[in-house]
VOGU-3710 file (C-alpha; in Angstrom, 3 decimals, decimal comma):
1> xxxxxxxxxx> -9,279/26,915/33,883  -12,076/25,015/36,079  -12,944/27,060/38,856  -15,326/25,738/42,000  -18,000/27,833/42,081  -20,028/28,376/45,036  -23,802/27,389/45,572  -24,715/31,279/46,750  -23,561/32,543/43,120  -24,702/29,562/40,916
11> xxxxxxxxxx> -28,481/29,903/42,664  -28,950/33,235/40,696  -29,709/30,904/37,684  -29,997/27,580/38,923  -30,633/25,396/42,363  -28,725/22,737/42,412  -28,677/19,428/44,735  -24,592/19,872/45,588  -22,996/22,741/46,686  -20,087/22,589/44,605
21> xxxxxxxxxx> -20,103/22,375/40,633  -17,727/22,538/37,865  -17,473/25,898/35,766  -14,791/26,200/32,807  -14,600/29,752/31,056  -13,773/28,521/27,263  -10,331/29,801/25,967  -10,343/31,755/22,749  -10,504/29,758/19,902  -6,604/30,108/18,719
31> xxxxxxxxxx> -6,020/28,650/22,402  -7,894/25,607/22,483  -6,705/24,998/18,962  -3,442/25,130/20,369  -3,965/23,446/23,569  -6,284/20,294/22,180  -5,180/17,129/21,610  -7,878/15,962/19,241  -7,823/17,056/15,986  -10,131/19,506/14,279
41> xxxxxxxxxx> -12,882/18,320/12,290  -15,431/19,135/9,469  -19,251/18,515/10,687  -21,855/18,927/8,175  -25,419/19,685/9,533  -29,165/20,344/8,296  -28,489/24,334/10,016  -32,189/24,179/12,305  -32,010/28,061/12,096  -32,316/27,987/8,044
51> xxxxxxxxxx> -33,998/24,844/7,568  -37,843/25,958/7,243  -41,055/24,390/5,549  -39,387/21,267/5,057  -36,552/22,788/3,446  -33,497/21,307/5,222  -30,512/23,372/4,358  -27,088/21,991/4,769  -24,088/23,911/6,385  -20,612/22,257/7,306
61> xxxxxxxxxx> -18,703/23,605/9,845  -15,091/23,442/11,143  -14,869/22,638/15,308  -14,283/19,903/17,229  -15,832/16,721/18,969  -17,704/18,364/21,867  -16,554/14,675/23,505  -13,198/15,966/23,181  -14,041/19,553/24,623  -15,549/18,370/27,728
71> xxxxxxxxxx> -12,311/16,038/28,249  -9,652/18,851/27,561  -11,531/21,032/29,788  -12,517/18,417/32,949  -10,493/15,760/32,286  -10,992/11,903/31,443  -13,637/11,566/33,788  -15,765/14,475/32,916  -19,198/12,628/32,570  -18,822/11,771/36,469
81> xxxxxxxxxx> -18,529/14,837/37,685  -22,730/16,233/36,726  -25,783/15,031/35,442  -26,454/18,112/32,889  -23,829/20,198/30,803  -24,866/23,745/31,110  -24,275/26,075/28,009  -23,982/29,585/28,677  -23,930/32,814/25,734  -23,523/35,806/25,574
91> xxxxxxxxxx> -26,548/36,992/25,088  -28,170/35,127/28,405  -29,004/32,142/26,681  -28,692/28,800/28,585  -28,955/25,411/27,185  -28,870/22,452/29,655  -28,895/19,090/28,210  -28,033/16,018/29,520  -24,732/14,312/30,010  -26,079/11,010/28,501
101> xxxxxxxxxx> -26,702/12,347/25,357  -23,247/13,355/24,531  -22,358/9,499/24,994  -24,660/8,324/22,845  -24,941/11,366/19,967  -22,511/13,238/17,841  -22,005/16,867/19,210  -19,402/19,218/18,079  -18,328/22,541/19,115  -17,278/24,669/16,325
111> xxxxxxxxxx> -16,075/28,131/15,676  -15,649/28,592/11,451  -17,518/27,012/8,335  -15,485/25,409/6,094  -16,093/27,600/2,704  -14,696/30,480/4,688  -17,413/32,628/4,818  -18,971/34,506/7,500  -19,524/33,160/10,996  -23,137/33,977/10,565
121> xxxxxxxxxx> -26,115/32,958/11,187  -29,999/34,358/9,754  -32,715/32,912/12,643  -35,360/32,861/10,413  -37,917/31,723/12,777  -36,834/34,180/15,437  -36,907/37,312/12,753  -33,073/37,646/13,216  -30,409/38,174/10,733  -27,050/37,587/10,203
131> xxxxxxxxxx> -26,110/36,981/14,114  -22,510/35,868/14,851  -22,603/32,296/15,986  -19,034/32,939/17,709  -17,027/32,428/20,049  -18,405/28,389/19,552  -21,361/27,290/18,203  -23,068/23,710/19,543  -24,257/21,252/16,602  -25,339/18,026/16,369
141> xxxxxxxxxx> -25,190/15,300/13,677  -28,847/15,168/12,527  -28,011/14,261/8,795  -26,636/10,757/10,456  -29,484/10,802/13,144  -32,257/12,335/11,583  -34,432/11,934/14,483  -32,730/15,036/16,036  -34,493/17,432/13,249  -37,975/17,118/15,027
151> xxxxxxxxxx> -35,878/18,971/17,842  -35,107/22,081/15,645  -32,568/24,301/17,274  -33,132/24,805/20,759  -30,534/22,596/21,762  -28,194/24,622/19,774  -26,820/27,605/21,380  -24,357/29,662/19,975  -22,262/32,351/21,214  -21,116/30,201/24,049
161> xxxxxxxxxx> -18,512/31,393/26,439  -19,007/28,756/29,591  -19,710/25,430/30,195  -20,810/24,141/33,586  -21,219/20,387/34,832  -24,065/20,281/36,856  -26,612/18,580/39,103  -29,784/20,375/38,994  -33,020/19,701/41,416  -36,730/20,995/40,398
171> xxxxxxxxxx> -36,992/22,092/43,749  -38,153/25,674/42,436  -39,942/24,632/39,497  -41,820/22,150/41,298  -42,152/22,999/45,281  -43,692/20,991/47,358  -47,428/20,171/47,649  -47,449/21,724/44,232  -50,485/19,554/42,209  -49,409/16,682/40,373
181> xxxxxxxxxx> -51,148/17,350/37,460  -48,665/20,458/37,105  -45,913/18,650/36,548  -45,893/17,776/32,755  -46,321/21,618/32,499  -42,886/21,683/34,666  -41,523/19,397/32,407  -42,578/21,512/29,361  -41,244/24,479/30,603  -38,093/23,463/30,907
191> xxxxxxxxxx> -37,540/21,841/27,536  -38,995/24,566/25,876  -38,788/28,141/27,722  -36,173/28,005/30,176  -33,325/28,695/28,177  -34,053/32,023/27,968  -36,777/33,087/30,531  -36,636/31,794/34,024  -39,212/30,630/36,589  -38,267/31,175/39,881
201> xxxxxxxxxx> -34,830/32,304/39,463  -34,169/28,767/37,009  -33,300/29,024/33,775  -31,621/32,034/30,796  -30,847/35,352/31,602  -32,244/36,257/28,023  -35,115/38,133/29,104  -35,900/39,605/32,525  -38,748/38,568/34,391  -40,273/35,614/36,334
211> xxxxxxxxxx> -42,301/33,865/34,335  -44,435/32,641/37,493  -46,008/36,368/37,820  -45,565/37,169/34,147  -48,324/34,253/32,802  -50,793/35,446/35,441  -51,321/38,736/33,588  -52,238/37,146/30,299  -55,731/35,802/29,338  -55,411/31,464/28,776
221> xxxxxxxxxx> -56,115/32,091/24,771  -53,471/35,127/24,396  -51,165/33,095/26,406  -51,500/29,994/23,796  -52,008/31,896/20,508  -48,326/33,783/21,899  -46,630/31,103/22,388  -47,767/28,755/19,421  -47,363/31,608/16,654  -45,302/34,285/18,256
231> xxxxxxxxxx> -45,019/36,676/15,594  -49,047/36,830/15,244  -49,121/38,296/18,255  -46,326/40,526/17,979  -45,079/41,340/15,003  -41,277/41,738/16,318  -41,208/38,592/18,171  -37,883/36,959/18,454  -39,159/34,018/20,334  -39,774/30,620/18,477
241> xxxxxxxxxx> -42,760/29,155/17,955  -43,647/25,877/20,398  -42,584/22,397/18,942  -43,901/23,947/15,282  -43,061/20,000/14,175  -45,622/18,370/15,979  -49,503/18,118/14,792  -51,543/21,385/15,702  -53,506/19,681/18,644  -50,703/18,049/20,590
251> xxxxxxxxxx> -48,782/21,725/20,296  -52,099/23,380/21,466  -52,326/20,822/24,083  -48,746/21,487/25,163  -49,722/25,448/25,384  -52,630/24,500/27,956  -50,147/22,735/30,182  -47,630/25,353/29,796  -50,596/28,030/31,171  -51,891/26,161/33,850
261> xxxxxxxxx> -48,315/25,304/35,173  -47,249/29,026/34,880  -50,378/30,401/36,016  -50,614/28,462/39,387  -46,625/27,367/40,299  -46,069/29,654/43,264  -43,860/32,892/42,647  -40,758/32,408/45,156  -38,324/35,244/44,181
//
């Protein structure tokens, strides 16, 4: 069922430019199977959560066009009605990504693999194993468009129970008269942290805290040696390492901008 939702509620996790957005609860997976149109399909995918060391490990799973999703659940017109399609798990995890992409790259939701086996998942570069992937999983064609491997997983959530049509403004990420220079580090924070921590009140519900009076606590080197190789640092880290596909000094690089963004965008909770 799509459901208005208000701005007050949605601006515990977002700040968006309308005041109105479009929020579908997904039905359980017997439902939609029931309820669909489109048939179901087999998608088979180098699994980003498995695939490490240049190991690519395929997995094919049974689900459906995500295409196909978004119009059973919106209608025709879904791509109209937002510029981002908002993800949301169980487990706090948000994925935003934009609507563009699903017009242009193959995404499917899915909910079973194929060979029957368990609905599992081992997160090898998050030091977790076997975690349900269920209710739906997201995936994406990268054995057709291998371009999408240098991505890894992040756009990939699974345990998703929502999906949300969106507009979204910086205005909290970036506020005004915040330096210019800052902004790439805006820009890297959301592609790559703001799924699951949250600056400002934007972004996952993952893991408490704003991240804006978090980073000022930490030491510049800590901060980058943390976030580059995660489990050095702490040896029970479940957070991934940053863009771990690209050469050492652009990632390093990245890391600086990351700090000095975090470390000077003002705290506004």
């Amino acid at each position: 069922m799509i459901r208005p939702m208000q701005m007050a509620a949605v601006c515990l996790s977002a700040v968006l430019v309308a005041p109105w957005t479009r929020s579908a609860e997904l039905p359980l997976v017997p439902e939609l199977r029931a309820e669909i149109a489109a048939p179901v399909v087999h998608a088979s995918v180098y699994e980003p959560h498995l695939s490490t060391g240049g190991r690519r490990v395929v997995v094919e799973y049974v689900g459906f066009p995500a295409v196909d999703v978004l119009a059973h659940i919106f209608g025709e017109g879904w791509s109209d009605l937002g510029t981002t399609v908002e993800f949301r798990a169980l487990d706090g995890y948000v994925s935003r990504i934009d609507v563009g992409r699903f017009l242009t790259e193959s995404a499917f939701l899915v909910f079973a693999k194929t060979d029957g086996s368990s609905f599992t998942i081992d997160n090898l570069l998050q030091n977790e194993s076997d975690i349900p992937l269920g209710p739906y999983y997201l995936v994406w064609d990268n054995v057709a468009n291998p371009s999408l491997l240098a991505e890894g997983g992040r756009n990939w959530p699974y345990q998703v129970t929502d999906i949300n049509l969106v507009t979204l403004s910086d205005a909290m990420l970036v506020p005004k008269g915040l330096d210019e220079r800052l902004h790439a580090g805006a820009e890297l924070a959301k592609e790559y942290c703001l799924s699951c921590h949250q600056v400002n009140g934007f972004g996952g519900n993952k893991f408490p805290g704003n991240l804006a009076e978090i980073v000022r606590g930490f030491p510049r080197e800590d901060f980058v040696q943390l976030v580059l190789q995660p489990s050095s640092v702490r040896s029970d880290a479940t957070m991934p390492a940053l863009a771990r596909t690209l050469p050492e000094a652009e990632r390093r690089h990245m890391a600086g901008a990351l700090f000095d963004y975090l470390s000077a965008v003002p705290a506004l909770e």
